[in-house]
C-alpha positions in Angstrom: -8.1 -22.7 7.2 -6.3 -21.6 4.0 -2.9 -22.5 2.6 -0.4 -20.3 0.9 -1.4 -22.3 -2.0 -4.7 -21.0 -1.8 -3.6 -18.0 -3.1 -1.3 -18.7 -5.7 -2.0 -18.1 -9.7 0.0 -18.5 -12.8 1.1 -14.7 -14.1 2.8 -14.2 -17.7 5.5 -12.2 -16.8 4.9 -10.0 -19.9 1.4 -9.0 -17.8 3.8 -6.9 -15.1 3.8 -3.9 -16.1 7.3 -2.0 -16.5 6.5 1.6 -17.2 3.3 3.7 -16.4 0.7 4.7 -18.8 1.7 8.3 -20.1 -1.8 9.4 -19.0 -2.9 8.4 -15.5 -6.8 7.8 -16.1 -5.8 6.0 -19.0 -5.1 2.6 -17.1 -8.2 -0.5 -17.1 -10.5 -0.5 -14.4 -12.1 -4.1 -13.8 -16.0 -3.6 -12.1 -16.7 -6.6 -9.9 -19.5 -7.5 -8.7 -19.5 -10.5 -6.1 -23.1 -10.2 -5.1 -24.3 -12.4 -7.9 -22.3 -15.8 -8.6 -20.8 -16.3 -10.5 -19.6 -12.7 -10.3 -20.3 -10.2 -12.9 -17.2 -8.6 -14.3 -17.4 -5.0 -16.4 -14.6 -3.9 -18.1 -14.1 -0.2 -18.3 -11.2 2.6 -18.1 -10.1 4.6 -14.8 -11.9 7.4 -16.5 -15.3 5.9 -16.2 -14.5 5.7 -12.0 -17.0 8.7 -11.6 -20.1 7.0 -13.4 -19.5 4.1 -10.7 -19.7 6.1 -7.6 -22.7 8.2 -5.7 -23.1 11.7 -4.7 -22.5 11.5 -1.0 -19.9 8.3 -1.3 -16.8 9.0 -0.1 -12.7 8.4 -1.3 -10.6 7.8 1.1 -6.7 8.4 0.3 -3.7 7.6 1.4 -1.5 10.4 1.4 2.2 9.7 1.9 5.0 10.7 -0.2 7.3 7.9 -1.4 11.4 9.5 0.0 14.0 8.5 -2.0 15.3 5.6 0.1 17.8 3.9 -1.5 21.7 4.4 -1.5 24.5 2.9 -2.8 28.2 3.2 -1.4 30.9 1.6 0.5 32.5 0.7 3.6 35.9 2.2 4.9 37.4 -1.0 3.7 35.8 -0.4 -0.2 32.9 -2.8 -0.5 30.2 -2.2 -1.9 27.0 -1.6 -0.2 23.2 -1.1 -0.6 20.9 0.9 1.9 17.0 0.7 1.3 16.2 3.2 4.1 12.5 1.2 5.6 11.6 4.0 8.1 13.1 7.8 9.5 12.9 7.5 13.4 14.1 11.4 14.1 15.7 14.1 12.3 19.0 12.0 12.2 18.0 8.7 13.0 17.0 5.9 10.5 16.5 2.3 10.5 17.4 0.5 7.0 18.5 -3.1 5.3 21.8 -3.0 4.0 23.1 -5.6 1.6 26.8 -6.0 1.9 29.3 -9.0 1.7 29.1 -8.8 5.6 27.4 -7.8 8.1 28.3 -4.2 9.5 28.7 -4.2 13.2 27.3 -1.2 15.1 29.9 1.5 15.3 30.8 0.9 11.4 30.7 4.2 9.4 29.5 4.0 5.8 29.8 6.2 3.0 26.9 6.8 0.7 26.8 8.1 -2.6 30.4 9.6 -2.3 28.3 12.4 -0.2 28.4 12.4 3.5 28.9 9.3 5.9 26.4 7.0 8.1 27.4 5.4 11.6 25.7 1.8 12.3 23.6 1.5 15.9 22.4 -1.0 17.2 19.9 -3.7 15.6 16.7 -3.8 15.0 15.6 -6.9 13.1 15.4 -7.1 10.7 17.0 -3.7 10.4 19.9 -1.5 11.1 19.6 1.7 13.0 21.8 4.5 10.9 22.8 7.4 12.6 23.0 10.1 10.0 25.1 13.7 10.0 21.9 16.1 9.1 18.7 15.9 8.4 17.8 12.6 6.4 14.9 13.6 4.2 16.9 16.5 3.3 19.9 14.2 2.5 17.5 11.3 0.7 15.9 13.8 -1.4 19.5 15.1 -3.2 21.8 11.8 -3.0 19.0 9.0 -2.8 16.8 7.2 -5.4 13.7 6.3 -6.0 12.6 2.7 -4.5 10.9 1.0 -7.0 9.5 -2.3 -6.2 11.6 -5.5 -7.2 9.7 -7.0 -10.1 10.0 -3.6 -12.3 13.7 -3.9 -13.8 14.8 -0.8 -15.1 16.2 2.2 -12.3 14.4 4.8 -11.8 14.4 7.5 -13.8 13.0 11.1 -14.4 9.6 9.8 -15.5 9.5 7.2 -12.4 10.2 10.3 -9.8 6.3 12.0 -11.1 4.4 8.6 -12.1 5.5 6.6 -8.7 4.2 9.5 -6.8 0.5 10.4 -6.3 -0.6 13.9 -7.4 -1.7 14.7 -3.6 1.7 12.8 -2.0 2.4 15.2 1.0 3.3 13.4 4.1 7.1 11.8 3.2 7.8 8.6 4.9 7.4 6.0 2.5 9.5 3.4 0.3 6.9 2.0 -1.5 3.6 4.2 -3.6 -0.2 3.6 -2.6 -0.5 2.4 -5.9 -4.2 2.6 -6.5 -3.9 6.3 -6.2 -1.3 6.4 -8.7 -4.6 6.1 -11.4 -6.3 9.6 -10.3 -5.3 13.0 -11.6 -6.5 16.5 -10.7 -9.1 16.4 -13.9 -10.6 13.4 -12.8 -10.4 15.0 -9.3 -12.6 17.9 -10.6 -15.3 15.5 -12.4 -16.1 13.8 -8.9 -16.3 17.0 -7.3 -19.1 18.1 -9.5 -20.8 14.8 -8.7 -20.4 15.8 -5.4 -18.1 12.7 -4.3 -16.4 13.3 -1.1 -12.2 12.9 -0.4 -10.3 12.9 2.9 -7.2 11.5 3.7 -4.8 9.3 6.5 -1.7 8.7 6.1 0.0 5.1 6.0 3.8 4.9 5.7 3.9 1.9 3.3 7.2 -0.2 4.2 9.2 -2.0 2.0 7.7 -4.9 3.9 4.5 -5.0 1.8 6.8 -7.1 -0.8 7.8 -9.4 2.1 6.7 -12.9 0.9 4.8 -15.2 2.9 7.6 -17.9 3.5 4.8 -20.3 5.9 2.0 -22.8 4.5 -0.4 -21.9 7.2 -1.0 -18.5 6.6 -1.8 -18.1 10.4 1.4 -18.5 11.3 3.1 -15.5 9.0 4.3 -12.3 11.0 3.2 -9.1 9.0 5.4 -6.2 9.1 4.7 -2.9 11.0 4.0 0.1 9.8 2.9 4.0 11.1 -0.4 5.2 10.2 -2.4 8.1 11.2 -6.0 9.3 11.1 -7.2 13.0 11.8 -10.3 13.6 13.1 -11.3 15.7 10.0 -11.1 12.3 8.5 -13.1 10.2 11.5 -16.0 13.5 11.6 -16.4 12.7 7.4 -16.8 8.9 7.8 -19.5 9.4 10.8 -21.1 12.2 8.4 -21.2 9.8 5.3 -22.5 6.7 7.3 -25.5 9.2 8.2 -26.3 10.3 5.2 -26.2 6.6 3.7 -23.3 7.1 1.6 -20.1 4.7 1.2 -16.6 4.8 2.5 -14.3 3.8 -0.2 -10.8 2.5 0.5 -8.5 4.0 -2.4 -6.0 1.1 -1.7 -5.1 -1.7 0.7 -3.0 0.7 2.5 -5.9 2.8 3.3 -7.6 0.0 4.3 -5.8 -1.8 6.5 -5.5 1.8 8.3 -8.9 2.4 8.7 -9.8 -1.1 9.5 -6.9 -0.6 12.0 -7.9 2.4 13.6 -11.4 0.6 14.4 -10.2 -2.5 16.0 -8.1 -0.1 18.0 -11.7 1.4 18.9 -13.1 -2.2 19.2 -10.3 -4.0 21.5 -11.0 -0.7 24.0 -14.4 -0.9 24.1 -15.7 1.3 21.5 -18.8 0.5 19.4 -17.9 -1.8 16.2 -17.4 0.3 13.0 -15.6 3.8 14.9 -13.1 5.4 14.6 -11.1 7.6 16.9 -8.0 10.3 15.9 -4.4 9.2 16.8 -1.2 7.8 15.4 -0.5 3.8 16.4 1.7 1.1 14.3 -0.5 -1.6 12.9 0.5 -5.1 11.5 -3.0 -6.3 11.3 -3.0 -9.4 8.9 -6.7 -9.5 6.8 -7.7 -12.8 5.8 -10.8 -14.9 4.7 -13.2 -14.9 7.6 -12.1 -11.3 8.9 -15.4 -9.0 9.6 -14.7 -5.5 8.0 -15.7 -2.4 10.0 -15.2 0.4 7.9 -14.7 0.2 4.5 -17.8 -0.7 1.7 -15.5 -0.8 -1.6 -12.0 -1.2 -2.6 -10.2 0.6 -5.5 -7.1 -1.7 -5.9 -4.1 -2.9 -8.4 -3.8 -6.6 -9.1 -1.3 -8.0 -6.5 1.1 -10.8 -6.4 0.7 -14.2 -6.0 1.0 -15.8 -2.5 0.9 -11.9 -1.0 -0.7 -11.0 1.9 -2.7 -7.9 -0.4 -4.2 -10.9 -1.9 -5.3 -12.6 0.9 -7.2 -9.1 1.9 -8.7 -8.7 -1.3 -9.9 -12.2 -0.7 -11.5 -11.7 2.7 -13.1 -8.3 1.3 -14.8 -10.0 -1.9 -14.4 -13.8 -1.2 -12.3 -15.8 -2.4 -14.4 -17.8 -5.5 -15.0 -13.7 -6.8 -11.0 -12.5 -6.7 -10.0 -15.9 -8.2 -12.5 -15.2 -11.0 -11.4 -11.4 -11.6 -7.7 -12.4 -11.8 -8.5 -15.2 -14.5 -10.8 -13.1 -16.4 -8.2 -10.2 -16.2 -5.4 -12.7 -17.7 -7.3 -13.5 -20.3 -7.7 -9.9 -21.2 -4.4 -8.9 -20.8 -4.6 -6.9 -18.0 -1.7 -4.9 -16.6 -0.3 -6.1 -13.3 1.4 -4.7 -10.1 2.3 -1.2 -9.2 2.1 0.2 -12.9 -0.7 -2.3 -14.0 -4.5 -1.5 -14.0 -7.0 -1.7 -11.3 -10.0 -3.1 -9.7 -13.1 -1.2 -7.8 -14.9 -3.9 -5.3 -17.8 -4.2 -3.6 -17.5 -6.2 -0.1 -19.1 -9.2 0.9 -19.7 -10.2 4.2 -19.1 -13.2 5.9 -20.0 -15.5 8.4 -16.7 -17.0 9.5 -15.2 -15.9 12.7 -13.0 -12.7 12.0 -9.0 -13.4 11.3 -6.6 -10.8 12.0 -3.9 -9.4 14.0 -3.8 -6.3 14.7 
């Protein structure tokens, strides 16, 4: 069994990367290969994605849109208060962490950027349920902000509302970006269609729960976070055509992954044959760690993740843990960028023989 500690490196902080890269296919891409030990690692630029990929392969995206989910204001009695909206349950409904001196008790109305007022429900740890007075996508999009996660310091900004937002974002319902997409553009988008490289989509609604840290030393003991994810059967009729004609499925982030990964141990724990997928709309806290057997997905496009995260532990089970350690060295050494804005890695999985770990 592994320890937290396991998966914990030394970052210099000046690696995280504040800002994006004016061009998106500008950012690093790190090729490893974990088939060979020790692992062969290729340096190369987003750009250079389509020379690594087949005809017939196929990207799989995540396409949610990140809402403005964040609110300041105050209660009737003037303190100050922040809302990070996590998740809209209805037209009117959402449930939401608020930071405030104290606790507001359900039945507590709360103003929010000097706009229009919230009502506290009942609890839902960790969250609050927030009654609001229209329609809250409509009211996040004008008086909200944009999320950005807590290791990038500056507030968001103009520039932060197009760069934290993937070009095909359509599905709103997120508070934090499928970063790994962040890298494509529609140019690049047009270079793999001439290589004839498929796309589909699902759609994961990333909470703000990915940043949760893992607080336990035995890793099997850490509750994951829950979040909605959907996949079409446009999306399930393009995997089965790509396994037949012996192309890959490429996850284009952990959040894809852990949907498709979830959708076929949904399949599995019914019955279903190992590696299918059915359409439908479930909640998933699956947990991927070393030893987990992957059904679906054959490589990974992904950012560099934090240290002691659960997006590390996945990487880990996908390539093993001896490979990931030796990307993130090499890619400290050569200056990589890190996190949400940072560079990327495409890998390759390697299968193992351990019994599978997960929760689902």
């Amino acid at each position: 069994m592994y320890t937290l500690s396991d998966f914990d490196f030394d970052l210099p902080p000046e690696l995280i990367a504040q800002t994006a890269l004016a061009q998106r296919t500008a950012s690093r891409l790190l090729e490893v290969d974990g088939s060979v030990t020790p692992p062969h690692l290729y340096d190369r630029h987003f750009a250079d994605l389509p020379g690594l990929l087949a005809p017939g392969d196929l990207l799989v995206f995540n396409d949610t849109r990140v809402i403005k989910a964040r609110l300041f204001g105050q209660k009737a009695s003037g303190g100050k208060i922040e809302v990070l909206v996590e998740r809209v349950i209805d037209a009117r409904t959402a449930l939401a962490q608020i930071r405030a001196s104290k606790s507001p008790a359900p039945g507590t109305v709360l103003r929010l950027a000097d706009a229009f007022e919230v009502t506290v429900g009942e609890r839902v740890e960790p969250f609050y349920t927030l009654h609001f007075p229209d329609d809250c996508y409509t009211l996040l999009e004008k008086y909200g902000r944009l999320p950005l996660p807590p290791y990038i310091e500056h507030d968001a900004d103009a520039a932060d509302e197009t760069r934290y937002q993937t070009v095909y974002a359509r599905n709103p319902g997120a508070v934090a970006a499928p970063t790994a997409g962040l890298h494509f553009d529609n140019d690049l988008f047009a270079r793999l269609d001439t290589l004839e490289v498929q796309r589909a989509t699902l759609t994961l609604h990333v909470g703000a729960g990915t940043f949760q840290p893992v607080r336990v030393d035995n890793i099997g003991e850490h509750k994951m976070h829950s979040e909605w994810y959907e996949i079409t059967p446009a999306l399930v009729d393009a995997i089965a055509a790509t396994r037949a004609r012996g192309g890959r499925v490429i996850a284009v982030g952990t959040t894809s992954m852990r949907a498709l990964e979830s959708g076929a141990q949904a399949v599995l724990a019914a019955g279903g044959a190992p590696g299918t997928l059915r359409a439908g709309s479930a909640e998933t806290d699956i947990f991927i760690t070393p030893g987990y057997r992957f059904q679906v997905v054959d490589r990974l496009i992904t950012n560099f993740h934090l240290p002691k995260s659960t997006l590390l532990m996945l990487v880990s089970a996908f390539s093993g843990m001896e490979t990931i350690r030796a990307a993130y060295r090499h890619a400290i050494e050569q200056r990589y960028r890190f996190f949400s804005y940072g560079d990327a890695m495409i890998l390759s999985r390697v299968e193992m023989q351990d019994t599978p770990k997960a929760a689902a």
